[in-house]
KEFISE-838462 format. One record per residue (C-alpha): x, y, z. Coordinates in steps of 0.05 Angstrom, whole numbers, padded with zeros to 5 digits, always signed. Layout:
<pts>
XYZ
...
</pts>
This chain:
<pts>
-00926-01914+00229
-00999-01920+00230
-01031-01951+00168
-01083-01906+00148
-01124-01969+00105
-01139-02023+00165
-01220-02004+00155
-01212-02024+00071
-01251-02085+00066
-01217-02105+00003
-01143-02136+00008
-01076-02102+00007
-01026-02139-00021
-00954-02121-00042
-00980-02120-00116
-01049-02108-00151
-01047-02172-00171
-01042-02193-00099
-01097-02149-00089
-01175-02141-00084
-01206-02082-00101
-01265-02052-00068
-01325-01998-00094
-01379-01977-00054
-01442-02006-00072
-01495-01954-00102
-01557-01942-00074
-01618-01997-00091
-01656-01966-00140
-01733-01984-00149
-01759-01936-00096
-01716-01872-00105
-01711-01824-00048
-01757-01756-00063
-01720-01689-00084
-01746-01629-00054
-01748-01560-00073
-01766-01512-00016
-01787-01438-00043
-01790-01384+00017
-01821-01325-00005
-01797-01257+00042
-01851-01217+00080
-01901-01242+00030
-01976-01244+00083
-02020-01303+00098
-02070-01280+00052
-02027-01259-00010
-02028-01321-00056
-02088-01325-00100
-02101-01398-00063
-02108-01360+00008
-02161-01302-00018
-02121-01256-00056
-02141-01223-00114
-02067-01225-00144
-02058-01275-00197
-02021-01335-00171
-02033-01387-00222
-01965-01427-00205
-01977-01430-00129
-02046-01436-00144
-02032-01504-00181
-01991-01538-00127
-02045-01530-00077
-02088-01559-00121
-02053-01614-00135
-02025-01614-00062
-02039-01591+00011
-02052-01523+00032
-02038-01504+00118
-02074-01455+00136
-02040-01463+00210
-01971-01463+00197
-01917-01418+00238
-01860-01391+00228
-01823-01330+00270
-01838-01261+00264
-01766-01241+00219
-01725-01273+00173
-01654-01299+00208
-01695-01334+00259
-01746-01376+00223
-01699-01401+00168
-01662-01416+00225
-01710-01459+00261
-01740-01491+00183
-01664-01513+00172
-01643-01541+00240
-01715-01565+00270
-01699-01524+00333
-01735-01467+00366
-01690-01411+00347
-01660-01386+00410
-01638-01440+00435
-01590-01443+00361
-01567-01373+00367
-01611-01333+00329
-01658-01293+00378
-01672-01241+00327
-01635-01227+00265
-01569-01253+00230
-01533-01190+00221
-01502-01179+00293
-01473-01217+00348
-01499-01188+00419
-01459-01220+00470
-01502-01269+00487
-01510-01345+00470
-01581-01350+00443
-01562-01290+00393
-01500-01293+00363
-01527-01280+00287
-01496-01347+00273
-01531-01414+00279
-01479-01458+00325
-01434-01494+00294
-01448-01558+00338
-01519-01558+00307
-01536-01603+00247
-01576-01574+00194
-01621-01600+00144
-01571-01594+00077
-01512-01623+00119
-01559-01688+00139
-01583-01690+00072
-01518-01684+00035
-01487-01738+00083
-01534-01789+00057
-01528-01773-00010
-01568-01705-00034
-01539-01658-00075
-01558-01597-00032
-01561-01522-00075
-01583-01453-00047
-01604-01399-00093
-01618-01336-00058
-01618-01304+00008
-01578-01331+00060
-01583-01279+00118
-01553-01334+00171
-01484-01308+00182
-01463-01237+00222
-01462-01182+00170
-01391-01167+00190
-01373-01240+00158
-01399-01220+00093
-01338-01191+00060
-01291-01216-00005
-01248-01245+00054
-01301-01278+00095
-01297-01312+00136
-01336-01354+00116
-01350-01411+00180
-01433-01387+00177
-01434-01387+00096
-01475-01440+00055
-01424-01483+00039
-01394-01493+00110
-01466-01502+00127
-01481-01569+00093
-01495-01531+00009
-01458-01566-00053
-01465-01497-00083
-01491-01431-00074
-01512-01374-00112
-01548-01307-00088
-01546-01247-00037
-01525-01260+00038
-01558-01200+00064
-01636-01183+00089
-01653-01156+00027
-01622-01135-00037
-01643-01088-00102
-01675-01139-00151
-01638-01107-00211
-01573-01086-00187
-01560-01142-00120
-01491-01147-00093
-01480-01227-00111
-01440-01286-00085
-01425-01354-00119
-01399-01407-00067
-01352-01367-00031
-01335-01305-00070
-01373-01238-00103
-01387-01242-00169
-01407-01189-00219
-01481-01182-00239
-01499-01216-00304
-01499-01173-00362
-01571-01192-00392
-01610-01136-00419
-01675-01125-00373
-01638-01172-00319
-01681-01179-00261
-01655-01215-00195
-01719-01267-00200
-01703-01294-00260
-01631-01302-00247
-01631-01336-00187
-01693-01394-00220
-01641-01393-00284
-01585-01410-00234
-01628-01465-00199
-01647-01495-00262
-01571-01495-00283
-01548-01533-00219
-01606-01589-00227
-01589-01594-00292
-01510-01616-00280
-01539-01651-00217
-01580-01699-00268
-01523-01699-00319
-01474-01722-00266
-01505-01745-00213
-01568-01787-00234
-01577-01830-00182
-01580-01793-00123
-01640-01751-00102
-01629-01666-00090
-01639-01611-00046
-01660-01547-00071
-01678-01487-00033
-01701-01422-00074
-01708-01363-00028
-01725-01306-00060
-01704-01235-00059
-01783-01221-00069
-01831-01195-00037
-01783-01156+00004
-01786-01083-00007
-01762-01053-00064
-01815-01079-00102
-01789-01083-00163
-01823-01122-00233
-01827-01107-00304
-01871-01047-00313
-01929-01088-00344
-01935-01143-00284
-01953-01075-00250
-01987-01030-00296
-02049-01090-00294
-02067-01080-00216
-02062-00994-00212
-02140-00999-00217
-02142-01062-00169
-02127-01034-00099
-02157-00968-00118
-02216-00998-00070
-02173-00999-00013
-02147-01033+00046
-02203-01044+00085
-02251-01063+00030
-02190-01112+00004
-02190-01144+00071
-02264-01154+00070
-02268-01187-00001
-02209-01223+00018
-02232-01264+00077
-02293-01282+00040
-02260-01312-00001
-02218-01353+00042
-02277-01379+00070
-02299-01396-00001
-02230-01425-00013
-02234-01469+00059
-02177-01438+00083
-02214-01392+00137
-02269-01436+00170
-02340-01414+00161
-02357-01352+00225
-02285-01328+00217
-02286-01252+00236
-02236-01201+00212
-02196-01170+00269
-02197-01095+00287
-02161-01047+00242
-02092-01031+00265
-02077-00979+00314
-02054-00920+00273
-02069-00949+00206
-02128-00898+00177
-02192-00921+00150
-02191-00920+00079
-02241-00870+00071
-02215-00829+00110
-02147-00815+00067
-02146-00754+00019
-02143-00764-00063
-02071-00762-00063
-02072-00813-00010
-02106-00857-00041
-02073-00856-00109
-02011-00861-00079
-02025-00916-00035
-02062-00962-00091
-02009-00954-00136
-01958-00983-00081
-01989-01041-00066
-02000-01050-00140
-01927-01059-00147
-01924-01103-00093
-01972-01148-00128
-01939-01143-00195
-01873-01162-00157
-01913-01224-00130
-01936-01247-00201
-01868-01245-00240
-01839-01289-00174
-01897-01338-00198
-01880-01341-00265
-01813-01360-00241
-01839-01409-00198
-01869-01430-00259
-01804-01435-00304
-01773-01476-00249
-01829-01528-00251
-01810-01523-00325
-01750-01552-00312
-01768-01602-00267
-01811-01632-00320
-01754-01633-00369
-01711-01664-00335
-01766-01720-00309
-01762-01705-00237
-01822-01664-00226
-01866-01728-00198
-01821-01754-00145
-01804-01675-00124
-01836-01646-00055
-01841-01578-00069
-01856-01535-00011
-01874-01450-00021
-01877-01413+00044
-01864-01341+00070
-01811-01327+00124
-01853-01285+00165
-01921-01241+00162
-01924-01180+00115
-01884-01120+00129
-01900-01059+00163
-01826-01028+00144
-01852-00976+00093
-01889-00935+00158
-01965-00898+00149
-01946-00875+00075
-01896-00921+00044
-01855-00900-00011
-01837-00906-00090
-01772-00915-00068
-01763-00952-00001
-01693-00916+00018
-01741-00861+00035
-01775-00906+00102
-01712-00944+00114
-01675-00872+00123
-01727-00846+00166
-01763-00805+00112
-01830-00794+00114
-01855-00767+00047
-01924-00741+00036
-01969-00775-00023
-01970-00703-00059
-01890-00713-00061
-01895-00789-00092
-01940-00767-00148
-01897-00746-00191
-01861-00806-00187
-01904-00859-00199
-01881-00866-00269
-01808-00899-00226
-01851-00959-00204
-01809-01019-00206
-01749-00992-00237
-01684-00985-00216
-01697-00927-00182
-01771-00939-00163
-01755-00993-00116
-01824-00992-00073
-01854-01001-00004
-01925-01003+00014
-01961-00953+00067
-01974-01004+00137
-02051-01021+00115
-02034-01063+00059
-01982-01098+00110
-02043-01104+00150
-02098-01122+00089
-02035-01182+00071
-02043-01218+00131
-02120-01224+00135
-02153-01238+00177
-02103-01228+00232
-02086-01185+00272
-02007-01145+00261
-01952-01168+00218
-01871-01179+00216
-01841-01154+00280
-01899-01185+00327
-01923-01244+00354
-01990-01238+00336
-02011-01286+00280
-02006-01237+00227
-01926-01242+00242
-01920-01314+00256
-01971-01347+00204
-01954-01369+00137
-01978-01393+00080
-01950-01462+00063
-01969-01506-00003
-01933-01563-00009
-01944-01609-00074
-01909-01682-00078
-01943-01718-00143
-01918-01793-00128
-01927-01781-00065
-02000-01801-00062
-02023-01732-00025
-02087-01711-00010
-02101-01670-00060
-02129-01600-00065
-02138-01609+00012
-02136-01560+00065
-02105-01580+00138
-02124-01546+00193
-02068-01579+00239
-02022-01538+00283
-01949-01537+00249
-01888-01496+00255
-01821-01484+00222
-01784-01524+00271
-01833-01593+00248
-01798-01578+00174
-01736-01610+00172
-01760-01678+00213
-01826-01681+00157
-01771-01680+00104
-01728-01731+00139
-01785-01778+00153
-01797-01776+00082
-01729-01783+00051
-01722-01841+00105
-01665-01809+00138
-01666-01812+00219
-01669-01748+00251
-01608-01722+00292
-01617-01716+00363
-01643-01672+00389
-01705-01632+00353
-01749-01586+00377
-01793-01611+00314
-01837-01669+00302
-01846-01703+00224
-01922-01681+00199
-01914-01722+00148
-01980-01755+00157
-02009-01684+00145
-02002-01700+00069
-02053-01753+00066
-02102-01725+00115
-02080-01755+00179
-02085-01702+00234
-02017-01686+00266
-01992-01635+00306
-01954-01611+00358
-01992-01600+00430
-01933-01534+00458
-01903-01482+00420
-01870-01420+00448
-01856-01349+00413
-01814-01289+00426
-01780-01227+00392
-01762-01162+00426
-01805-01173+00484
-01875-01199+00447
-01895-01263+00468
-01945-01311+00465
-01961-01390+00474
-01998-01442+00437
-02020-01506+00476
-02072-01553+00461
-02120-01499+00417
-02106-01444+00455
-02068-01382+00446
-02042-01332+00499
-02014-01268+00471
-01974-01205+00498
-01947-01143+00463
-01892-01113+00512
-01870-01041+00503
-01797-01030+00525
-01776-01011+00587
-01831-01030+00625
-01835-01092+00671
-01848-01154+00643
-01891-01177+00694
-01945-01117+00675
-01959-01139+00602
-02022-01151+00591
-02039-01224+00562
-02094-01235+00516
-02126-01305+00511
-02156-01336+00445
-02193-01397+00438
-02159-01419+00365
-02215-01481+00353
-02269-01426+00347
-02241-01358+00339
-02195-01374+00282
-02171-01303+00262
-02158-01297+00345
-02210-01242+00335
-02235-01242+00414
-02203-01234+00475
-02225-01287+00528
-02172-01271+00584
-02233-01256+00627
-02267-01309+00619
-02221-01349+00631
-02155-01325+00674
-02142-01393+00704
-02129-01418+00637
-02079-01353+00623
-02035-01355+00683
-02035-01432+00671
-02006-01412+00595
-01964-01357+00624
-01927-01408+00671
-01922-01453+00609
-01887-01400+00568
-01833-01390+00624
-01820-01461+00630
-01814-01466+00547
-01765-01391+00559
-01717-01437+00615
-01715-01498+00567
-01703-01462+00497
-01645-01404+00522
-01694-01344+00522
-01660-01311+00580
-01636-01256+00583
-01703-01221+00560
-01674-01171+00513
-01729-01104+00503
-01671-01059+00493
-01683-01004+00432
-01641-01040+00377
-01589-00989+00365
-01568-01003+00449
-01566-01083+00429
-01525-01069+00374
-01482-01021+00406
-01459-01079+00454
-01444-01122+00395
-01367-01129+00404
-01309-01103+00371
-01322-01140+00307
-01325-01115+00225
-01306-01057+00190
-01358-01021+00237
-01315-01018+00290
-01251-00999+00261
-01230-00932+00268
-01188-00927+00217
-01213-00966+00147
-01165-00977+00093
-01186-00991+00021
-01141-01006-00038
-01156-01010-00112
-01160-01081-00143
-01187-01105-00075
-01264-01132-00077
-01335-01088-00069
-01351-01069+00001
-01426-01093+00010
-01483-01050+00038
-01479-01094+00103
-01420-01071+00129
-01454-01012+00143
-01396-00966+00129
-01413-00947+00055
-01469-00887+00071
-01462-00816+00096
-01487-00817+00169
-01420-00812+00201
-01364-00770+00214
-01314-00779+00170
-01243-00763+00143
-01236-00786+00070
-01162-00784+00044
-01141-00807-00023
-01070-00818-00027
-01040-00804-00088
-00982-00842-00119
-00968-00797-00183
-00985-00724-00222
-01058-00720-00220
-01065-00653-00235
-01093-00668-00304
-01125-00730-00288
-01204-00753-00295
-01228-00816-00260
-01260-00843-00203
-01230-00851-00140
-01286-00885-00097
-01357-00892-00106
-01410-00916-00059
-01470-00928-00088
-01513-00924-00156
-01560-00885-00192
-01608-00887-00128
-01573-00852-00086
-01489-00847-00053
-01429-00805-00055
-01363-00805-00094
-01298-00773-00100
-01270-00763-00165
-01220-00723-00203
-01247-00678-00264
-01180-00655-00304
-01146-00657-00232
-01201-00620-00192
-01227-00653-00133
-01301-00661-00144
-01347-00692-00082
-01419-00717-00112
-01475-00737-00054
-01544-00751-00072
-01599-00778-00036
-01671-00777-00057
-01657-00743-00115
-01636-00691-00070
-01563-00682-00114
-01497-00640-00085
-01437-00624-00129
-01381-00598-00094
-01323-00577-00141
-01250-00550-00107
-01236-00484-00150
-01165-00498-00176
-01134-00569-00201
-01086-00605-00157
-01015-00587-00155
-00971-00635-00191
-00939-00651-00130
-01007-00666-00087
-00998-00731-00055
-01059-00730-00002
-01135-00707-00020
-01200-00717-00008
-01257-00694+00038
-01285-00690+00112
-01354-00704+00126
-01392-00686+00190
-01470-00718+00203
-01515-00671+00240
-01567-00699+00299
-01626-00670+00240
-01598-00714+00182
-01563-00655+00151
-01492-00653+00140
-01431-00619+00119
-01368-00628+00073
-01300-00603+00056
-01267-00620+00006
-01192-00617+00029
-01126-00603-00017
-01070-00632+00029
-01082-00597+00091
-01118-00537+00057
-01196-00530+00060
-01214-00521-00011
-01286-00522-00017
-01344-00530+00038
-01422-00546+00023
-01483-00566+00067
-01518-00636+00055
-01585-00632+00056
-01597-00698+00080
-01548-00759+00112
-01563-00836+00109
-01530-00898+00126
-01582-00928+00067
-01574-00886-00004
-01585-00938-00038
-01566-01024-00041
-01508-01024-00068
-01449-01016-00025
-01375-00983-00045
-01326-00988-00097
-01255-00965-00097
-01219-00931-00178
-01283-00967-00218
-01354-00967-00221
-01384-01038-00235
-01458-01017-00234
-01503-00949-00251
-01485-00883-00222
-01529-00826-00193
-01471-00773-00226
-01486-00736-00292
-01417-00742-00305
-01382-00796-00348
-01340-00838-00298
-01288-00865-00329
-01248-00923-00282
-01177-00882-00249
-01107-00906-00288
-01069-00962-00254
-01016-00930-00206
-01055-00867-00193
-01089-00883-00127
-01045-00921-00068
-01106-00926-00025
-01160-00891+00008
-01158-00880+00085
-01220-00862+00115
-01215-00836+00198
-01284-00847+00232
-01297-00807+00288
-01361-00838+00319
-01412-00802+00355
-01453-00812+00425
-01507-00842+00378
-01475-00870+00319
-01507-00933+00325
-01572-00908+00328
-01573-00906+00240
-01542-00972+00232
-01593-01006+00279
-01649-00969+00238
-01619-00989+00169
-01613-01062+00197
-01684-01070+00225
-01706-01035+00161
-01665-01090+00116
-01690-01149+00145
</pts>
């Protein structure tokens, strides 16, 4: 028998007293390793913080670059998944798994929606020499089809290196109703009057640093906030927005103007910088009608009021760092994942389920609802210029690999770490140099192999950088080498070898304003050969253009997506938004069956969604009754007789028309009872997914839902019967919830 003790280097004898014990000695103490917090903001633009030109109050951020470094050319990826990827593992993001975004596996190695399991990442290294490692936040690195009460949970924080975790594992989430995990299971949302997502998630971080100093005093931690903001909705306290509705009322173009001014003020933009052409199919400013441009001002001003309450979180949690006496030997890093969104299309929306179900509302429809602004049900997006107008001085946003997808904003503030102040660097650094500039300075050895190289020299002025670095999403591409940038926007379908490459000379066209591809085509096809060699060493291949819904539809036979047949029971756990089977955009048959008399009964029987938008089925004194609402667009469908005392089956059968409309029956056994005509169909009524007897959150019924009596309800069986194109709304909903 093998003694499982031969490596103890105390002594084993037969008694203790025969014995000598052995501890592990503790870490030296006198030069304690650093903590670091790392914020990432979500499709918050280069130009956004009040340190890089903006004209929205920043005051928190604002103080860490002035006490710490600001990059104004730092990188990321052009969507979520992909660049937490690469800022957690040091690795270009293909070559991990993640060619585009989390929430589906394609088939193919270099996207999986998973980060590989063989990979180390940065809160696994960390927490092996001693960190206490905590997320709070989004997560959006595991398949959506993983994200259920049941897991499994392989790609979830904890099995990815986190001591604990606490926040939303989708793209996005609603900031005042959020479908929540803790560690490995849902939890309910905290009932706090006024709750707001924000706050909850910095009172969460402060609550695990303060048992991490309680318990675990000598040894350094790991925190990474990631926000639910500025994703759309925007969503703040009313009075965080009611202070900027006169702000943007000057516009996007004039905003973009004012703002690169500054940022040459600031020294973030070097002196000559010129802004780049408006946007193809954005309008000119002055060209928009009155209704426009109230509209329009009043949704960025939400946007901007969102962005102020996430900085006086930012500033709570510095709070807290100072009470518990670890503020000075904390790195504390705020970024954003990618450029600012263009998701909310030409006219945005007060409530974004509008753009991310395909519909485009006209500004005379929004203005009666601009009193909803960052409510519950005001959830906004902004029209595409003030996507473009965030990212000044570049050209594009999220999606492409122009800079204004793939630059951030990065402060990062380390007061014993004898930084150079209030300083601006100018060096060339990416997501992927993130992890091995935190390893350097916790003086941990990185893993072999990284893509990444430590800039930690960057903090006290000492020019670093990395000479290569490759991009690609959906086709775009584009190469930085040694001050130069080559660029290509590929349409799909069409040959690679015909995109046209532009050519920027980054030393003295810093917005990448002018084209020099011209001037200098020995230098592009030299840069073009460069990016296919960086494609064959980082698993690029295959190119993927394909329209999402095709990429998804080749995803596997994987989730409650591809089941035909879904069964749902009461006293099992919330189905979330990203399983993608809670909405109204496919043909379904919904049967309730019944385990008792309900032919006097009231209660719920499922409900999918919340005062936003979704459908139910209910029982009202033993009539079936089907609810569907969706932009305030509100169906009730009531069968004309109660149930029999003997019905055992009920329930409804939906059918989504090619337009968006739809129909239902509500069905009595076998028997069609009632019939009605939806107006409109969507995979995305609202963020909250679907609940089976109860409803744990706000409802968009009039009616008082009271939860169905134990025993009532066996289960709900719901028979899909896909379509030729019923991926086509599920890709939409996911590229929309990223």
């Amino acid at each position: 028998m093998n003694n499982p003790h031969t490596s103890f280097p105390g002594v084993i004898g037969t008694t203790a007293a025969e014995s000598t014990p052995w501890w592990e000695t503790p870490p030296a103490a006198g030069c304690p390793r650093p903590n670091v917090v790392m914020v990432i903001l979500d499709d918050t633009g280069w130009s956004d913080f009040g340190c890089f030109g903006s004209e929205i109050s920043t005051p928190v951020i604002d103080s860490l670059a002035a006490e710490g470094v600001r990059y104004s050319n730092f990188h990321v990826t052009p969507l979520c998944s992909p660049t937490r990827a690469s800022l957690l593992t040091g690795r270009n993001h293909h070559s991990v798994g993640m060619r585009f975004l989390a929430d589906t596996d394609t088939g193919f190695p270099n996207s999986r929606g998973a980060i590989r399991a063989d990979v180390p990442m940065l809160p696994g290294i960390l927490r092996s020499e001693g960190y206490g490692t905590y997320l709070v936040g989004k997560w959006h690195l595991a398949p959506l089809h993983e994200v259920t009460p049941a897991g499994p949970f392989r790609n979830w924080p904890l099995a990815r290196g986190f001591d604990r975790y606490y926040g939303f594992m989708d793209g996005c989430t609603d900031q005042y109703e959020p479908e929540l995990y803790e560690d490995n299971h849902q939890v309910p949302i905290p009932d706090t009057p006024g709750y707001h997502l924000s706050e909850d998630l910095v009172d969460k971080a402060g609550a695990y640093l303060r048992d991490h100093v309680a318990f675990r005093s000598g040894d350094p931690f790991y925190l990474q906030l990631a926000m639910g903001a500025t994703h759309a909705p925007f969503q703040a306290p009313r009075e965080f927005i009611d202070k900027y509705l006169d702000t943007f009322t000057k516009g996007w173009d004039a905003t973009r103007r004012e703002r690169l001014e500054r940022q040459i003020e600031l020294g973030v933009s070097p002196v000559g910088t010129v802004l780049t052409e408006r946007v193809e199919g954005v309008a000119a400013w002055d060209e928009l009608d009155d209704d426009q441009r109230t509209v329009f001002s009043a949704l960025q001003a939400a946007f901007a009021g969102f962005l102020e309450h996430t900085d006086t979180q930012l500033g709570r949690l510095l709070g807290t760092l100072r009470e518990l006496g670890a503020y000075e030997n904390t790195i504390v890093m705020v970024m954003s994942d990618n450029g600012a969104s263009p998701e909310g299309g030409p006219g945005g929306d007060v409530d974004t389920n509008a753009p991310y179900s395909g519909v485009r509302r006209t500004a005379a429809e929004l203005i009666p609802l601009l009193g909803d602004l960052g409510t519950l049900t005001g959830g906004a997006h902004y029209p595409t210029g003030w996507a473009m107008a965030g990212n000044t001085p570049f050209r594009r946003y999220k999606q492409f690999v122009d800079l204004g997808g793939v630059r951030s904003p990065l402060v990062v503030s380390w007061p014993a770490g004898n930084v150079a102040a209030g300083s601006v660097s100018r060096d060339f650094i990416h997501a992927i140099d993130v992890a091995p500039t935190l390893l350097e300075l916790a003086g941990i050895t990185a893993p072999e192999p990284m893509d990444g190289a430590s800039a930690a020299g960057t903090l006290h002025a000492e020019g670093t950088g990395r000479p290569t670095q490759y991009w690609e999403m959906m086709g775009h591409r584009a190469l930085w080498h040694e001050g130069w940038r080559a660029v290509t926007r590929h349409l799909p379908g069409e040959p690679y070898a015909s995109d046209e490459w532009r050519l920027y000379d980054t030393a003295a066209d810093f917005a990448e304003a002018t084209d020099l591809s011209a001037e200098h085509p020995e230098r592009l096809a030299a840069m073009r050969d460069l990016w296919w060699e960086a494609a064959r060493e980082n698993a690029i291949f295959p190119l993927d253009d394909r329209p999402l819904h095709e990429a998804i539809g080749v995803r596997g036979p994987v989730g409650l997506y591809a089941d035909r047949q879904i069964v749902l029971r009461p006293g099992q756990g919330h189905v979330p938004l990203s399983s993608s089977v809670t909405g109204s955009n496919r043909d379904i048959d919904l049967t309730a069956h019944l385990g008792a008399d309900s032919s006097r009964v009231t209660g719920v029987l499922l409900h999918s969604g919340n005062a936003q938008g979704g459908y139910l089925l209910r029982l009202e004194a033993g009539h079936l009754v089907f609810e569907h609402s969706m932009l305030r667009d509100h169906l009730v469908l009531v069968a004309p007789s109660p149930l029999e005392a003997t019905a055992r089956r009920a329930g409804f059968r939906l059918r989504a028309h090619p337009d968006g409309s739809g129909e239902v029956e509500l069905v009595d056994g076998v028997l069609v009872v009632a019939s009605a005509r939806l107006a409109r169909t969507s995979a995305h009524l609202s963020f909250w997914g679907l609940d089976v007897a109860h409803v744990p959150v706000s409802t968009f019924s009039a009616a008082e839902l009271g939860n169905l009596e134990a025993g009532l309800l066996e289960k709900i069986v719901i028979d899909v019967h896909p379509a030729a194109d019923d991926n086509r709304e599920y890709a939409d909903a996911i590229l929309a919830s990223e």
